[in-house]
C-alpha positions in Angstrom: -5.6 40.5 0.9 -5.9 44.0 -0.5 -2.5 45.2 -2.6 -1.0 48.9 -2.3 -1.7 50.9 -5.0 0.8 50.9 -7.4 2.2 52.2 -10.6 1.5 50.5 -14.0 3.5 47.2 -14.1 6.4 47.7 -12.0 10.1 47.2 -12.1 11.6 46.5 -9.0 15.3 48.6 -8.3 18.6 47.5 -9.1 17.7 44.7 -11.8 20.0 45.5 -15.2 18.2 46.3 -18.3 17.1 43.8 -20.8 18.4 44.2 -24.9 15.0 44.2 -25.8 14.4 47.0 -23.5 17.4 48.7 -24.9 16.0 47.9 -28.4 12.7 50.2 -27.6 15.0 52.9 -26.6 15.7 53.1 -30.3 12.1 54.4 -30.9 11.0 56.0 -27.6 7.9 57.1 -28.7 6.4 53.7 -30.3 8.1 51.6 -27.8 6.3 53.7 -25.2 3.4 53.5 -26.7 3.3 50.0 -27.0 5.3 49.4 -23.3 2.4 51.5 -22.1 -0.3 49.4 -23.8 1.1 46.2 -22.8 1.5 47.2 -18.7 -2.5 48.2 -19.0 -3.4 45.0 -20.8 -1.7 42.8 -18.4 -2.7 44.5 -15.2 -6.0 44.5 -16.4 -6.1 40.5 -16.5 -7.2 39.0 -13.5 -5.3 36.0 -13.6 -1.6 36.6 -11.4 1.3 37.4 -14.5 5.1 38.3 -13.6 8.1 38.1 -15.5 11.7 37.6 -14.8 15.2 37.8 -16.0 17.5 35.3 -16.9 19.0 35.6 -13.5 15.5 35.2 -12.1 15.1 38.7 -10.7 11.1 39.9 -11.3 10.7 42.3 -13.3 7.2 43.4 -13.5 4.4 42.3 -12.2 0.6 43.1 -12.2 -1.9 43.6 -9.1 -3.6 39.7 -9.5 -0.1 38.4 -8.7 0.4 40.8 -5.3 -2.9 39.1 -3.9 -2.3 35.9 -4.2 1.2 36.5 -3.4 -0.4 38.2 -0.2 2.7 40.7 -0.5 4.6 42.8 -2.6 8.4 42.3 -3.8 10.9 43.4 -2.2 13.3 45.3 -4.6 16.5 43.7 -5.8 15.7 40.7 -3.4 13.0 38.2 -4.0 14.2 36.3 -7.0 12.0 33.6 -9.3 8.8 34.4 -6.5 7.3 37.2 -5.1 5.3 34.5 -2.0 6.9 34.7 1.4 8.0 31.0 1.2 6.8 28.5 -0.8 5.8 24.3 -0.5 5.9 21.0 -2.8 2.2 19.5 -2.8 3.1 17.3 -0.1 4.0 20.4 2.2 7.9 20.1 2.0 9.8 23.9 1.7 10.8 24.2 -1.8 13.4 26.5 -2.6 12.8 29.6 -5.0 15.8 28.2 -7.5 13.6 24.9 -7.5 10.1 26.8 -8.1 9.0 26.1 -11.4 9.8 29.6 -12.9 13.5 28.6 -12.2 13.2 25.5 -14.0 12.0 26.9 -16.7 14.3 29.6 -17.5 17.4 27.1 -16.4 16.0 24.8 -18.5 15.1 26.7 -21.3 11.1 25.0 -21.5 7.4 25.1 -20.7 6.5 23.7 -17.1 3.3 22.2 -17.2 1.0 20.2 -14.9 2.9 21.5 -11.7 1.6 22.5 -8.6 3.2 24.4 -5.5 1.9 25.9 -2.3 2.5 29.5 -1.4 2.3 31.0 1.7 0.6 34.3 2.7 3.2 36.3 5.7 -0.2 35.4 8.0 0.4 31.7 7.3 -2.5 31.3 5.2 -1.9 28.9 2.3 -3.2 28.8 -1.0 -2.9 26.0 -3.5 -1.1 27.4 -7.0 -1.0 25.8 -10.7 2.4 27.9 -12.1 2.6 28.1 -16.0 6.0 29.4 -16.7 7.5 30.0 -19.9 10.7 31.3 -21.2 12.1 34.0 -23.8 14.2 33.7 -26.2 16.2 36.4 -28.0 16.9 35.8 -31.6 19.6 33.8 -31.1 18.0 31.5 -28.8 19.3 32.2 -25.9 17.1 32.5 -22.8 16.8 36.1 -21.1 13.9 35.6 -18.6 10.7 34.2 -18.4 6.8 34.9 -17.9 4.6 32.9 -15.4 0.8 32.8 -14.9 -0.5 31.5 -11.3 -3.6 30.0 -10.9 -5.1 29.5 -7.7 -6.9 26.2 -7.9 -7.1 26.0 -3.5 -10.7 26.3 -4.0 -11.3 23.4 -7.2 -9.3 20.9 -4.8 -10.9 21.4 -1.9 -14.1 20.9 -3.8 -12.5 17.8 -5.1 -11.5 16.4 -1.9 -14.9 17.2 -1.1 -17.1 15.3 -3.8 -14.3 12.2 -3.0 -14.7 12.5 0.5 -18.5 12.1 -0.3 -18.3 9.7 -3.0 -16.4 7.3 0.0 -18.8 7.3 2.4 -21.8 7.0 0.0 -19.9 3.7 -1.6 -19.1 2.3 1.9 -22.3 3.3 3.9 -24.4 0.1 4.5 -27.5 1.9 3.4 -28.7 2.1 0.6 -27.8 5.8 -0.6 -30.3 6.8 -3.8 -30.8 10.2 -5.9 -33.5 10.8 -7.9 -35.1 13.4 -9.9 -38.8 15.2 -9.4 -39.9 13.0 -11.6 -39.0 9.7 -9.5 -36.5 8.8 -12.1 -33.3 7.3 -10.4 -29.8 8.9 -11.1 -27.3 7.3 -8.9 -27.8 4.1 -6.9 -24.6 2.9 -4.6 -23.7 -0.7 -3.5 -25.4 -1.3 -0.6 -28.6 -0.2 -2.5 -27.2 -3.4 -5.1 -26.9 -5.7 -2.3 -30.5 -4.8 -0.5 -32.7 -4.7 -3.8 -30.6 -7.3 -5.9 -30.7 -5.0 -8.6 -26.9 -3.2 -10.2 -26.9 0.3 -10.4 -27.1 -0.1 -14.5 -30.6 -2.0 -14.1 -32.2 0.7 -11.9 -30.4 4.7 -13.3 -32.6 6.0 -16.0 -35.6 3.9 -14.3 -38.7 5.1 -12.3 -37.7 4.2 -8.5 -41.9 2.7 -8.4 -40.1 -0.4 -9.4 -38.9 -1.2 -6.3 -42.4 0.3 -4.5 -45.2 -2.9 -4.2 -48.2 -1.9 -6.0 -50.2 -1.2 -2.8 -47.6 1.2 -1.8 -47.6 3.4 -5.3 -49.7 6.4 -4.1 -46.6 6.7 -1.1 -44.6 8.6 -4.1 -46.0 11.4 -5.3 -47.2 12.3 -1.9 -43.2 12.0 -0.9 -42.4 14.0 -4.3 -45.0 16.6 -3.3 -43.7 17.2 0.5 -40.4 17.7 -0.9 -41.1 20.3 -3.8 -42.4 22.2 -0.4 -38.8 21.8 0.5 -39.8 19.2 3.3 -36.9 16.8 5.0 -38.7 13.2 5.4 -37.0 11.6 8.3 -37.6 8.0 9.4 -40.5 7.3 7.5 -41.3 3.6 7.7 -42.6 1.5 5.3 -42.2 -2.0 2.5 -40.1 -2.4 -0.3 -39.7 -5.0 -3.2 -36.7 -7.0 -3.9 -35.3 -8.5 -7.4 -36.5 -11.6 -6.2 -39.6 -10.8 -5.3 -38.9 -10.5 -1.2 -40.6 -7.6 0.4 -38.6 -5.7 2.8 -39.4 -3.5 6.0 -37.4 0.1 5.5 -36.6 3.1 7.0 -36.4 6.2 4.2 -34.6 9.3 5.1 -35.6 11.7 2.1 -33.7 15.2 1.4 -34.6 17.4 -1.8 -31.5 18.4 -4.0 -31.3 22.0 -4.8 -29.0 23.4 -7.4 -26.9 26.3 -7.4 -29.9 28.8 -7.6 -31.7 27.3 -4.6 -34.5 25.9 -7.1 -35.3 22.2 -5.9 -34.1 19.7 -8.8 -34.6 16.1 -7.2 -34.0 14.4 -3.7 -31.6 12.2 -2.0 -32.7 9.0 -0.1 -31.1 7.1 2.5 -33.0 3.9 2.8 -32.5 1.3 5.5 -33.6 -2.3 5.6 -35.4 -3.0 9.2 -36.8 -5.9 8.5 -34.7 -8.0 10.7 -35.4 -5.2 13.6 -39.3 -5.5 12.7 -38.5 -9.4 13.0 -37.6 -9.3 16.2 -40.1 -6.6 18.1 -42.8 -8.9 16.6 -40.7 -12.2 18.4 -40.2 -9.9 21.5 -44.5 -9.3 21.3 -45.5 -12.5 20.8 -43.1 -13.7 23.5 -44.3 -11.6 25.8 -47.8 -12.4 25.3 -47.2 -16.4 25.7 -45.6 -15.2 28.8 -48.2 -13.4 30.0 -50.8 -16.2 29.0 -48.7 -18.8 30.6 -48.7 -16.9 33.7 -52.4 -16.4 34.2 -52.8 -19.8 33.2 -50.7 -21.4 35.6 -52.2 -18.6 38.4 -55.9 -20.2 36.9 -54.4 -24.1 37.9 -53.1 -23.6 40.6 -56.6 -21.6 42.0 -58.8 -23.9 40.5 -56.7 -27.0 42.1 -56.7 -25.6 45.3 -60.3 -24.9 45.1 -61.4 -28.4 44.4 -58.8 -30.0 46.0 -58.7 -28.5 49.6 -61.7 -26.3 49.8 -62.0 -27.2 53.6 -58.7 -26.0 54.8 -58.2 -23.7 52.5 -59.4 -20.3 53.5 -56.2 -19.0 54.3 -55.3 -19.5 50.8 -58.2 -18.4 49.3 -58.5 -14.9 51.6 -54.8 -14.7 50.1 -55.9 -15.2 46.3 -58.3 -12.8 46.9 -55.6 -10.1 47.9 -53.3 -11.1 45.6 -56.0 -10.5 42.9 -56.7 -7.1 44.0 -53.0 -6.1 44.0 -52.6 -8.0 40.6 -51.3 -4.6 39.3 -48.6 -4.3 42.1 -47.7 -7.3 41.4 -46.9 -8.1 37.5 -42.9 -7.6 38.5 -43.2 -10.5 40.7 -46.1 -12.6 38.8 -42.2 -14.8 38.0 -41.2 -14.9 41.7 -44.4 -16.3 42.8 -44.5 -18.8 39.8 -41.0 -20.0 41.0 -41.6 -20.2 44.1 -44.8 -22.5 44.6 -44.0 -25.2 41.8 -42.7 -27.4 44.7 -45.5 -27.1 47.1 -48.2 -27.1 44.7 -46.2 -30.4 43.1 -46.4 -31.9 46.4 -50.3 -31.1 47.0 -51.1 -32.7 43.2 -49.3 -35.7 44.1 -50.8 -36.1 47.9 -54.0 -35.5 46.3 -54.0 -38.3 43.9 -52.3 -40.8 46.6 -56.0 -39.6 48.2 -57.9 -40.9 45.7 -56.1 -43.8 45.7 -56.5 -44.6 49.4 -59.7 -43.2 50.0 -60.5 -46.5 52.1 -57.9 -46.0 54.1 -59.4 -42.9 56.5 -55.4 -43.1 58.1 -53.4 -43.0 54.7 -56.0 -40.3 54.1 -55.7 -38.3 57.0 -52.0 -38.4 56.6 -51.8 -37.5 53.1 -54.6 -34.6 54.0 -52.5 -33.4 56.3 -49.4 -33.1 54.1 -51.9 -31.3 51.2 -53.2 -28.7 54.1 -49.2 -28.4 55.2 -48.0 -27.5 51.5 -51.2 -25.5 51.3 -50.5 -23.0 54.2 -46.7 -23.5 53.1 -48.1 -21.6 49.4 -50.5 -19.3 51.9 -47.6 -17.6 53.4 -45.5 -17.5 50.2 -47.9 -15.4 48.7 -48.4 -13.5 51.7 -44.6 -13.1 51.6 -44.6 -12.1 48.3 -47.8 -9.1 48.7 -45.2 -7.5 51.5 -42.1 -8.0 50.0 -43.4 -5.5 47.4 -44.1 -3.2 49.3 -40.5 -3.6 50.5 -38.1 -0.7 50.7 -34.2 -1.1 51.9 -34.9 0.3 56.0 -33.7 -1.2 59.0 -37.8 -2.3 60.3 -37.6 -5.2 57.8 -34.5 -6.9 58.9 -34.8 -9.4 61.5 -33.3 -12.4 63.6 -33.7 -15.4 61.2 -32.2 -18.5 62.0 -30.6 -20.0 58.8 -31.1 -24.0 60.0 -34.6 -23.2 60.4 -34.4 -21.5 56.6 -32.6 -24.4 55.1 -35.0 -26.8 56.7 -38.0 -25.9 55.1 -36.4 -25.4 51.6 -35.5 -28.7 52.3 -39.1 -29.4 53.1 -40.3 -27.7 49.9 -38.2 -29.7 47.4 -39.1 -33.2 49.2 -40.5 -34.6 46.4 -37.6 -33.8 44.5 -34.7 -34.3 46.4 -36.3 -38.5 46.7 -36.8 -38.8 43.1 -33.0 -37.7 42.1 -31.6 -39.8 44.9 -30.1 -36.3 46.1 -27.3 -36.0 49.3 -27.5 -32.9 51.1 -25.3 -31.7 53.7 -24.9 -28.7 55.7 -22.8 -27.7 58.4 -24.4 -26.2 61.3 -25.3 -21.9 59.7 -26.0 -18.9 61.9 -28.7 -16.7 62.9 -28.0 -13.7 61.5 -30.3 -10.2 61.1 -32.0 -10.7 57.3 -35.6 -10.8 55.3 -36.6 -14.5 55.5 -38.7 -14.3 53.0 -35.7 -13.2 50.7 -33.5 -15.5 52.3 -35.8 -17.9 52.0 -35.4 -17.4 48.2 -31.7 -17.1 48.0 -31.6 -20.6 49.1 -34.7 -22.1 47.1 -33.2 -20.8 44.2 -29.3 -22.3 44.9 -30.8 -25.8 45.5 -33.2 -26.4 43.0 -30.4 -24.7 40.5 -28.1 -27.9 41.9 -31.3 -30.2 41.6 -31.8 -29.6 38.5 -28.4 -29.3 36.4 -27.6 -32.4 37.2 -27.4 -35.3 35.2 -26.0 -37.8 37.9 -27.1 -38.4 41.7 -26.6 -35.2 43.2 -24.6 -34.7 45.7 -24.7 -30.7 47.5 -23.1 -29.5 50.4 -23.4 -26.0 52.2 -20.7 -24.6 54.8 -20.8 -21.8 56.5 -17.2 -20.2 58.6 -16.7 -16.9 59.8 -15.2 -14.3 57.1 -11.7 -13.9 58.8 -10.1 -10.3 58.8 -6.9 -11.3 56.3 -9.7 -12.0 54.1 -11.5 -8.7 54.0 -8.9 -7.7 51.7 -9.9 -9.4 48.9 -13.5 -7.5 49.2 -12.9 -3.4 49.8 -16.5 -3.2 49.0 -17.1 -5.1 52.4 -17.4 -2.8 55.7 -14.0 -3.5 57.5 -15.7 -2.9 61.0 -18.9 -5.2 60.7 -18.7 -9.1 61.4 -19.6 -11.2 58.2 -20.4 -14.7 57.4 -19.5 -16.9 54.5 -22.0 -19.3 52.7 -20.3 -22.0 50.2 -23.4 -23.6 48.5 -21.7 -26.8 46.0 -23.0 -29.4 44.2 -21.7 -31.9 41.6 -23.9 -30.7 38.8 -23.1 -29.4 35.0 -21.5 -26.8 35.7 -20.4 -23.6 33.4 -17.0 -21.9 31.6 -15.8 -19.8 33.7 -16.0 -16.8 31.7 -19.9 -16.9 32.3 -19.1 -16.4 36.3 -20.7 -12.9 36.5 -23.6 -13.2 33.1 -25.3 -15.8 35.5 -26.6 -13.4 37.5 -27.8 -10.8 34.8 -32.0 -11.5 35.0 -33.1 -13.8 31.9 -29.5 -15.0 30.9 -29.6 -18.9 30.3 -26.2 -20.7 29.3 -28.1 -24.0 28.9 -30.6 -25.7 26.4 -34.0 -24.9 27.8 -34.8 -28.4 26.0 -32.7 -30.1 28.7 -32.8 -28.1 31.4 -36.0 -26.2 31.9 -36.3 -22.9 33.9 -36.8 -18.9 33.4 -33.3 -17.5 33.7 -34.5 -15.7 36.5 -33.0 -17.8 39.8 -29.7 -16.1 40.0 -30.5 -13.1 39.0 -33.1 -12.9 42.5 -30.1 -13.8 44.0 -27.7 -11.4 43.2 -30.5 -9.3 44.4 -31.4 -10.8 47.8 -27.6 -10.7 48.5 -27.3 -7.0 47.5 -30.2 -6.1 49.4 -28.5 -7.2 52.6 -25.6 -5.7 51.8 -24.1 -8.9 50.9 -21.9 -10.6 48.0 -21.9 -13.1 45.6 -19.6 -14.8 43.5 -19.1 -18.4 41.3 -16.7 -20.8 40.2 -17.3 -23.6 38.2 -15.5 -25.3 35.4 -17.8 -27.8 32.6 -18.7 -30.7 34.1 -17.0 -30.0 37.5 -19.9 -28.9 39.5 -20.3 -25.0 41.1 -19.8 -23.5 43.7 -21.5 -20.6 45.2 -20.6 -18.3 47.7 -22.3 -15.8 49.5 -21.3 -13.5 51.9 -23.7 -11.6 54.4 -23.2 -9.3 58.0 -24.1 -11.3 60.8 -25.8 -8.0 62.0 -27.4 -5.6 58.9 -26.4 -2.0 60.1 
């Protein structure tokens, strides 16, 4: 703020005369003189100087003082302070007989080490160390006082600043390094202690090529180079050495350092240990290439069975193959669908073939088990064909049709055979409806609830499916439902493992297993598709289950799909 022009050091109105101003009276020339020479010196200085009485009243006061005052006294009024209205450092009003420049004439002493807060008539505020000091006449007795104000608002907010900084670089969990240009390390925080094993007194004063392995040492000078050009290195990837010896996958973030001239004195890294990330993009790789091996390879059996196996009544099959091998690109989203869905009838033609061999002298046994090989074979024949349409699948009205959900449930039923007489398993159903749905996806939602109750079991199981109408008092409880449309309700239970309920909605996220694949084998992919199928038809469903209590599924679908 800009101060009015005003004459040399100033004496506001109606404050009483001093002795020692009555005492230059006495000369008037020298005391002039020297009055005059001490107003120019101290308006001259740029620090903020006024003085007082002994009853606080200011008496002079030099142009330093108006600015950071951001005003001017008001004669015969402001007493001890010539701010507005001043604070303690912890933003309280302090009254002007409590300011420090009261204190110290009251009190007869220096005030040192005390800061207040003044504040401008616009409300700015500026932070203020005071210095006040009393006079004494020559019989000791106090008649006023001088104070220097020095603004320190800018040398705390630097401070707050560099401690702010200092904070976040001692609690970041990177590891935050400077160096100079000559790769010679001048501050190293705790996180870079706890990634590199080595204190910050092993590794300041020391070239930072000692963490850098020796096939790496021609990375620093080209980093030192790009950033005397003033160049930011973000994200640059590459190994670092340990105490120990471990070498570690890291992320560097490299700024240069400038000092006050702008001339580039060092840098600032932020280094970042990736090596667990690294870790697991190379597990996520290498598991998707066993999958993808896998995959083909069980696609290879399965062709190569069929082929010597059924070769005769095959050609269905084979004219599917064929197509599925030309749409193999279409078709890598559902490479899992059709894996999942023809381990059962392909199970079934290994084991009728073998009972062939076995009872090749037998031309009935043979023809019987021939014709259960060509039934499972047509059975896989239409599941792939199932499969090429459903992806070309969209969500219209053309693909939904009359499906009878007895007829569905009978030739799951047929499809896990094998199964079901090897665990002893009880099914039951109730007699379902025919409803408007994609069998092929219908199909699946109930391949995938079965052998899901087939196969977390670990006694005889024992799985019943209902089906009632969805009354109206129960719409309620689903407003996602269409109130005006007729709906069914499938419960699908079994006696199996069961799961906590807390898990009730993560089983149906794709890929999400709660159980040891050791004991229980599978993809983590069954529930998800059925989440899916159901959604598709505009459906729900939900589970309950408690450990060792069995689950229970239940769907609900529209009798009609609008």
């Amino acid at each position: 703020m800009k101060s009015k022009e005003m004459p040399q050091l100033k004496r506001p109105n109606n404050v009483p005369e001093t002795s020692s101003r009555r005492e230059r009276m006495k000369n008037p020339v020298e005391a002039d003189a020297s009055h005059l020479y001490t107003q120019q010196l101290i308006q001259a200085l740029p620090a903020a100087i006024y003085t007082c009485d002994a009853s606080g009243h200011i008496l002079t006061y030099n142009k330093a003082a108006v600015a950071l005052w951001g005003r001017e006294p008001e004669p015969g009024k402001d007493v001890w302070c010539g701010a507005k209205r001043i604070y303690t450092m912890d933003g309280k009003v302090l009254p002007f007989n409590q300011s420090p420049m009261a204190i110290a004439i009251k009190e007869g002493r220096e005030i040192q080490d005390a800061g207040i807060i003044m504040e401008w008539p616009d409300g700015t505020r500026r932070i203020v160390k005071p210095h006040p000091r009393p006079f004494f006449n020559a019989t000791g007795k106090v008649t006023g006082g001088v104070n220097m104000l020095e603004d320190i608002t800018d040398h705390k907010n630097i401070e707050e600043s560099h401690g702010h900084f200092a904070a976040i670089v001692e609690s970041s969990d990177d590891a935050i390094i400077s160096k100079t240009l000559g790769s010679i390390v001048t501050s190293w925080n705790n996180s870079a202690e706890r990634i590199f094993g080595y204190t910050a007194e092993e590794m300041i004063g020391v070239s930072i090529t000692k963490i850098v392995p020796p096939d790496r040492l021609d990375e620093e000078p080209q980093i030192l180079e790009r950033l005397k050009r003033g160049e930011r290195i973000d994200h640059f990837e590459t190994k670092r050495l340990t105490k120990d010896g471990r070498l570690l996958d890291i992320s560097l973030s490299i700024s240069p350092v400038k000092n006050s001239k702008g001339v580039i004195i060092g840098a600032s890294k932020i280094a970042r240990d990736i090596t667990a990330q690294k870790r697991a993009e190379q597990l996520i790789r290498e598991s998707e290439e066993r999958l993808r091996l896998a995959i083909e390879s069980e696609q290879k059996k399965a062709n190569d069975e069929l082929e010597k196996m059924v070769v005769a009544r095959t050609s269905e099959l084979l004219t599917s193959n064929s197509a599925l091998e030309r749409s193999n690109h279409e078709l890598e989203q559902f490479a899992y669908i059709a894996s999942h869905d023809l381990q059962e009838p392909l199970r079934k033609i290994q084991t009728f073939a073998d009972m062939v061999r076995e009872h090749l002298d037998d031309s009935q046994l043979t023809e019987k088990y021939f014709n259960k090989i060509y039934a499972s074979a047509k059975r896989m024949s239409k599941l792939i064909n199932d499969v090429l349409n459903y992806s070309r699948l969209t969500k219209t009205g053309e693909q939904f049709q009359e499906t009878d959900l007895n007829k569905v449930l009978k030739d799951v039923l047929s499809d896990y055979e094998l199964l079901i007489e090897q665990k002893q398993a009880v099914v039951t159903a109730t007699d379902l409806p025919i409803i408007k749905g994609i069998p092929l996806q219908l199909h699946q939602l109930f391949a995938n609830l079965i052998s899901n109750s087939l196969k977390f079991s670990e006694t005889k199981p024992v799985i019943s499916i209902t089906s009632t109408m969805l009354l109206p008092s129960e719409m309620v409880n689903y407003p996602q439902l269409q109130q005006d449309i007729e709906y069914v309700k499938l419960v699908f239970t079994d006696n199996g493992i069961g799961f906590e309920q807390q898990y009730a909605e993560q089983i149906f996220i794709i890929f999400q297993r709660l159980n040891n694949m050791r004991s229980f084998s599978g993809t983590g992919i069954g529930l998800a598709l059925c989440k899916k199928i159901v959604d598709h038809h505009d459906g729900i469903i939900t589970a309950k289950s408690a450990p060792e209590s069995g689950a229970s599924f239940t769907i609900i679908l529209p009798i009609n799909h609008p």
